[in-house]
Structures are given as structure tokens and as C-alpha cells.
C-alpha positions as CSV (number, residue, x, y, z in Angstrom):
1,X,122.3,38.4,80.9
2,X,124.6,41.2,78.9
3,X,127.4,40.5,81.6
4,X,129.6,39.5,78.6
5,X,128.6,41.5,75.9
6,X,129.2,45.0,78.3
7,X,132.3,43.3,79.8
8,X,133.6,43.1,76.1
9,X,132.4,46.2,74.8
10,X,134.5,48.1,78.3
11,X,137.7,46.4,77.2
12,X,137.0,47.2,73.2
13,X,136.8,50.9,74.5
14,X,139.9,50.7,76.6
15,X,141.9,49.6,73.9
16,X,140.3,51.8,71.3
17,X,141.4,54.7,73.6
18,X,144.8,53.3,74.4
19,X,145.6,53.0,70.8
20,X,144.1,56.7,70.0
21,X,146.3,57.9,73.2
22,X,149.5,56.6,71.6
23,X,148.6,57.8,68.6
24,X,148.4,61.2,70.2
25,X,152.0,60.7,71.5
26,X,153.4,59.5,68.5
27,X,152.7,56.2,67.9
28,X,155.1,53.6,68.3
29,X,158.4,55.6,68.9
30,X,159.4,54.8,72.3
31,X,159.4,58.1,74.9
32,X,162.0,58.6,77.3
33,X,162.5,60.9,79.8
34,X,165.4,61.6,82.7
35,X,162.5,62.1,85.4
36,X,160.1,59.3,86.3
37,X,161.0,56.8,83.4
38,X,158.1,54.6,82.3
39,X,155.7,56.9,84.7
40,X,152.0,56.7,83.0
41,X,152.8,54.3,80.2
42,X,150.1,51.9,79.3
43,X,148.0,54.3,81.4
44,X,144.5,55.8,79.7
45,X,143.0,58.9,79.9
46,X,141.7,59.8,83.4
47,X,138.2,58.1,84.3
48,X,137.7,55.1,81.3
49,X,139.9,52.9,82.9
50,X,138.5,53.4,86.5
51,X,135.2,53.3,85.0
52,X,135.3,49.2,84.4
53,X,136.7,48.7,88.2
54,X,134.1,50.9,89.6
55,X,131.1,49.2,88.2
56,X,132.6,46.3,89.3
57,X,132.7,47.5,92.7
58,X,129.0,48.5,92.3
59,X,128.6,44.6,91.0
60,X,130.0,43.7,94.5
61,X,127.7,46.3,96.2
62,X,124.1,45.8,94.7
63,X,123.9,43.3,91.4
64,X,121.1,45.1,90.4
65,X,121.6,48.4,90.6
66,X,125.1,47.2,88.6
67,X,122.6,45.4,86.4
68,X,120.7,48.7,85.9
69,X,123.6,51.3,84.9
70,X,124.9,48.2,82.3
71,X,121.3,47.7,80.7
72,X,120.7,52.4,80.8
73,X,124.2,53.4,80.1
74,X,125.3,50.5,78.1
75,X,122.4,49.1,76.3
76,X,120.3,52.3,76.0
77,X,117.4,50.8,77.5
78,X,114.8,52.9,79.1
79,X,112.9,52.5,82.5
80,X,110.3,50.6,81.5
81,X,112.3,47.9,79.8
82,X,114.8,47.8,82.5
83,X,111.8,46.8,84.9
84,X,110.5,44.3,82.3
85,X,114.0,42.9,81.9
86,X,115.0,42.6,85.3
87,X,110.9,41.7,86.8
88,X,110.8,44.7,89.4
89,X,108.9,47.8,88.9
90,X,109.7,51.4,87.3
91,X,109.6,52.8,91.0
92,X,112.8,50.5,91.8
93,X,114.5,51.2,88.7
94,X,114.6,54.9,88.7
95,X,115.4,54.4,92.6
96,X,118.2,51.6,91.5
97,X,119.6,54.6,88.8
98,X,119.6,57.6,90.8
99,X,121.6,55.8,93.9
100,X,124.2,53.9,91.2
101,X,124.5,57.0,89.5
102,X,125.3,59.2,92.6
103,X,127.6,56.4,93.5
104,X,129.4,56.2,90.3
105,X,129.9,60.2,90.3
106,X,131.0,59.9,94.1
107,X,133.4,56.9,93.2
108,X,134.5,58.5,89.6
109,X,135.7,62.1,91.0
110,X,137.4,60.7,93.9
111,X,140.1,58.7,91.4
């Protein structure tokens, strides 16, 4: 349903903080160092770009508890619309979001 739309808007924020990160580190002059050379370039910020792979994990998982963090996170939708949208009740929703959030914090602080 808003499979594209949230898959676009992840990779418009990745590259809106990749291009902020560089401009942090000065842009486009090339950094080089005598240890580790070309260790964490192209790399973001820790969490965004794990953020994307974990939720589609969670895809992998349970579809619809996937379905519910893209439509409450993404989309801003509350319970009630998320039950409408997705033909289950508020009950399973709010039980959908608590596990996929737990499961997201669990996944996110371990990389």
C-alpha cells in the first residue's frame, strides 16, 4: 500500500544525511589518513542506515507488524486508522506496535 512511498522516503533520508555528513567533514575535499584508509567512507551516522535493513527484517518476520511501524512512524497515522487501513482491530494494532517496537529497539541497539 505505501510500500513505495516509505521505501523512497528511507533512501531520500539516507542521502539527505549522507550529504549533511560530508558536509560536516568538509565537503568534497577528499580525506586521507595513514591508518585505516577509506575506513567509514560512504558510511552514515550510527542507526539511519540500519534502520531501512531492520524494518526489512521485521517485513521478513511479520508483514503486518512491518506494515504497522511504516503506516505510525512513517505516515503518522494513529490506532484507529491503522485498524481501518489494515481491516483488524485496535486491540491488534497496539499489540502489532508494542512487539515491532520492542523489536526494533532490541534490533537497533545491538548494531
Amino acid at each position: 500500500m505505501f510500500a513505495y512511498a516509505t521505501r523512497v522516503m528511507l533512501r531520500t533520508l539516507a542521502d539527505y544525511q549522507r550529504a549533511r555528513s560530508a558536509a560536516k567533514r568538509g565537503g568534497g575535499q577528499v580525506r586521507v589518513t595513514l591508518v585505516d584508509v577509506g575506513a567509514g567512507e560512504g558510511r552514515l551516522e550510527p542507526g539511519l542506515d540500519s534502520i531501512g535493513a531492520s524494518l526489512e527484517e521485521l517485513e521478513e518476520l511479520d508483514p503486518r507488524k512491518a506494515e504497522v511501524v511504516v503506516l505510525k512512524v512513517f505516515w503518522g497515522m494513529d490506532v484507529a486508522e491503522i485498524a481501518d487501513a489494515l481491516s483488524v482491530s485496535e486491540r491488534t494494532v497496539a499489540r502489532d506496535w508494542r512487539f515491532a517496537r520492542n523489536w526494533l529497539r532490541t534490533r537497533l541497539e545491538s548494531a
